[in-house]
C-alpha positions, 0 to 999 in steps of 0.5 A: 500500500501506499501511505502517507504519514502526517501530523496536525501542522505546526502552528503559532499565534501572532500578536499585534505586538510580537513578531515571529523571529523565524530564526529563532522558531527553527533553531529550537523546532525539532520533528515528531519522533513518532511519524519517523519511528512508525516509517520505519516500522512500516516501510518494509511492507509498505511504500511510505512517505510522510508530510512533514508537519512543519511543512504541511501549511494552511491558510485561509481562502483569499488570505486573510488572520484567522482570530482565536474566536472565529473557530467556525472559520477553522472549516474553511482552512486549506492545507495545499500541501497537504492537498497536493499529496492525497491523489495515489494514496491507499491510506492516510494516517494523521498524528495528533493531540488534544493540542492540536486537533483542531487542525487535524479536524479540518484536514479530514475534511479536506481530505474527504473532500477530494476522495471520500472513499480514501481511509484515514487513520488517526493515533496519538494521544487524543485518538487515545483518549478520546476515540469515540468522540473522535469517530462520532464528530469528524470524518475519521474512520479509524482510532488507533488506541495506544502505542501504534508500532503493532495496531497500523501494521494489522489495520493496514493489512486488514484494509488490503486484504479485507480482515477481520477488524474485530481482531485488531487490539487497540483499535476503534471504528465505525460500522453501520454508523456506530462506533466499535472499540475493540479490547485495550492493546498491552503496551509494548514490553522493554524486549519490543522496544529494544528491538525496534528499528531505528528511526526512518530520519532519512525522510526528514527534510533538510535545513528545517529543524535545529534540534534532533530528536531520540527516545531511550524509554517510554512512559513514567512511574507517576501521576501528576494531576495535570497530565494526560500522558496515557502510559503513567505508572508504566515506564519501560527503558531499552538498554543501555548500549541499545539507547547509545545506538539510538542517539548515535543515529540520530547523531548521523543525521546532524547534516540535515539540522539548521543553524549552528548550534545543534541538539539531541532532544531525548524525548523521554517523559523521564530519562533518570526513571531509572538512575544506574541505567541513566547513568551508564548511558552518560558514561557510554555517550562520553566515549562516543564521537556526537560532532558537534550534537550537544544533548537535552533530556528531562529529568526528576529531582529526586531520582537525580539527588544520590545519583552520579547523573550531574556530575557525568553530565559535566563531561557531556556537551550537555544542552540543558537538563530540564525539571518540571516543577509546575507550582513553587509551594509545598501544597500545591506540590502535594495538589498535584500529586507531584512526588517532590518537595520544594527543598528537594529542587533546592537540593537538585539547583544547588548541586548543578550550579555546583557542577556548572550544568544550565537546569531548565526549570517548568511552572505552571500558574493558574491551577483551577484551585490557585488564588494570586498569592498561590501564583505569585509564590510560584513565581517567587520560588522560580525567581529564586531559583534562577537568581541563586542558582543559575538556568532558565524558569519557562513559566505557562498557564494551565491549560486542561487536557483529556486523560488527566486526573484534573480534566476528570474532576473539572465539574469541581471547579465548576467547568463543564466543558466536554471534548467539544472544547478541543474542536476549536482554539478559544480555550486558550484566549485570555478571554477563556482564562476566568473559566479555567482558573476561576480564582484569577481576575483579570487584574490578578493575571497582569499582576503576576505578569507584571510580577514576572516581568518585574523580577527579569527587570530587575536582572538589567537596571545595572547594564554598565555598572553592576557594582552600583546595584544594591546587595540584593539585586547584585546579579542584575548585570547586563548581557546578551548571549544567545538572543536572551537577556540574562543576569551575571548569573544567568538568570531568566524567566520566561512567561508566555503571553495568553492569546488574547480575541485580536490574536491570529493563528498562523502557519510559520514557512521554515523553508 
């Protein structure tokens, strides 16, 4: 068969007072491990091509912004490029997450449009947890459930050779117009994943990502509150010669990358899970040749403290490690089920700064119970952090997601939103923010911006003479590395700007 691999586009939201800086978009853009990794998985019985994400544009007829509250314009949305690959194809298969189905919606209509016998196969997170809704409300005709290096292989062969759909695990569909799942699939064992082929980077395109991306595990021993990662409670590591290999292929791919300052990614949900295999990975990557790759992956204060895991990291080209933190007290830490304490990421920062390794630190502010106070502690906790300790705090808004523990329990806070929400992009608007964090008035949310940008303020008020700052503010001093503005200490925190009703979605070109 012939099939076409893709993923909803990638996309960006244009502010009237922020432009895109392209360059920057592509150094830290990095491909979707998934569609490369099921190539490689279908390619020996198949003749497979992928889309791209990062090049599969839209626009709208005749040009024009399409603005966060005009969801009923997202129907109208062409994909050409996408449009342009269709007529030949046997089966077409779309990657996408609660994130971003709204692109992927209105790319099934596009494509039944042009061939309306044609199947499309949906997988990813959001088919995952919500197949049903899926199937029932847009043209798709297959969901595949979990992990789907077994699941489009069986449904492939079925649709060829007319099989029984009944005995393919993990997957749901339509008959006589009502929806069939069919029993879970069990996860692919540490043996399966050791066994799997390398990814098919050689389809990548060329002079578009600044970041590789390679996996060395699946899953994660925890439950965060706000997390809708469908494998919790279920890590699964390959070994550590075989992780090595997979970082060294994607290392041979470096002459595709864009920019100067290249990166491994490992995309991991947590890399030091298991600390003596994280271990002896960094030991192995330190005899291995990576060019001019340097390296990042995620990573958990408690698993690293006791562990060997940063003080090897000093001998690596290490890009950055980062930690989700998510709230900066202690009973928000305990809300979310995060398993840490504040004192621990203390413990993590200090011995790093020691080690002279640059942590990345990630905080989510507006939790549906937070009050102001709770935000500003959080941001006051991420201020420390980066002051006293060195690394960059990337500071987001909450945004609920299916499959998390929170989405479950929303009609507690009074939010009564279903999976319709996620057909559309409002959700996401400042004009959508009361709703989600119901505790938060509108002056709150500048107040805690206003407080974050205050504390980055406070790192340059000495750009020639930091000996005149006061004691307490003596990393101020001004400098520019990288496109960043950071303190002597290299300080920095990072907010992201909700999306208001003038706000335009856009597709960014990175050829």
């Amino acid at each position: 068969m012939k099939v076409l691999l893709t993923a909803s586009p990638r996309f960006d939201f244009q502010m009237e007072s922020y432009k895109t800086d392209i360059d920057f978009y592509k150094i830290n853009l990095r491909p979707s491990l998934a569609l490369y990794q099921l190539a490689s998985v279908l390619q020996p019985n198949h003749q497979v091509e992928i889309l791209d994400p990062a090049l599969s544009d839209f626009s709208l007829p005749g040009g024009g912004h399409l603005h966060m509250l005009e969801g009923e314009m997202l129907k109208e949305l062409r994909f050409a490029n996408l449009e342009k690959r269709i007529a030949g194809m046997d089966a077409i298969c779309i990657s996408t997450t609660s994130f971003d189905w709204f692109l992927a919606k209105s790319m099934i209509g596009r494509i039944k449009e042009q061939d309306n016998d044609l199947p499309i196969i949906v997988g990813g997170i959001h088919s995952t947890i919500a197949d049903r809704y899926l199937l029932e409300s847009s043209d798709v005709d297959f969901a595949a459930r979990g992990e789907g290096e077994k699941t489009l292989p069986e449904l492939l062969a079925s649709i060829e050779d007319g099989g029984d759909l009944r005995e393919i695990d993990g997957l749901s569909y339509k008959i006589d117009g009502a929806v069939r799942r069919n029993r879970d699939r069990l996860l692919l064992t540490a043996e399966e994943l050791e066994k799997m082929p390398f990814p098919a980077l050689e389809l990548m395109p060329s002079g578009v990502y600044g970041k590789l991306t390679a996996e060395t595990a699946r899953g994660c021993h925890y439950k965060c509150a706000f997390c809708s990662i469908s494998f919790s409670r279920s890590w699964r590591g390959i070994s550590p010669e075989r992780a090595i290999k997979r970082i060294e292929h994607a290392a041979s791919f470096s002459g595709k990358l864009y920019g100067q300052e290249k990166s491994i990614t490992l995309v991991d949900d947590n890399f030091t899970a298991d600390p003596k295999r994280s271990e002896k990975i960094l030991k192995g990557l330190r005899e291995v040749d990576l060019g001019e790759m340097s390296l990042a992956f995620e990573g958990r204060a408690n698993e690293i403290l006791g562990s060997n895991i940063l003080p090897l990291c000093k001998d690596l080209p290490l890009d950055y490690l980062f930690f989700g933190v998510e709230c900066g007290y202690e009973r928000g830490l305990k809300m979310i089920q995060k398993g840490i304490h504040v004192d621990t990421i203390i413990k993590c920062a200090e011995q790093a700064k020691g080690s002279g390794l640059l942590l990345h630190y990630g905080f989510i502010a507006g939790l549906p119970w937070e009050t102001k106070e709770d935000c500003l502690k959080t941001v006051a906790f991420a201020n420390r952090l980066v002051s006293e300790y060195d690394g960059f705090a990337f500071i987001s808004w909450f945004h609920m997601f299916p499959g998390s523990r929170l989405w479950d329990e929303r009609k507690m806070f009074g939010i009564d939103d279903g999976l319709e929400l996620f057909d559309g992009i409002s959700h996401r608007t400042k004009e959508y923010r009361p709703k989600i964090s119901p505790n938060l008035s509108g002056d709150d949310l500048r107040e805690i911006e206003h407080e974050i940008d205050k504390c980055n303020l406070m790192r340059v008020l000495s750009h020639n003479d930091s000996e005149s700052c006061a004691d307490e503010i003596a990393h101020s001093a001004y400098t520019k590395e990288g496109g960043y503005c950071l303190s002597r200490t290299k300080g920095y925190l990072q907010r992201f700007e909700l999306p208001d009703k003038e706000t335009s979605l856009i597709y960014i070109d990175p050829t």
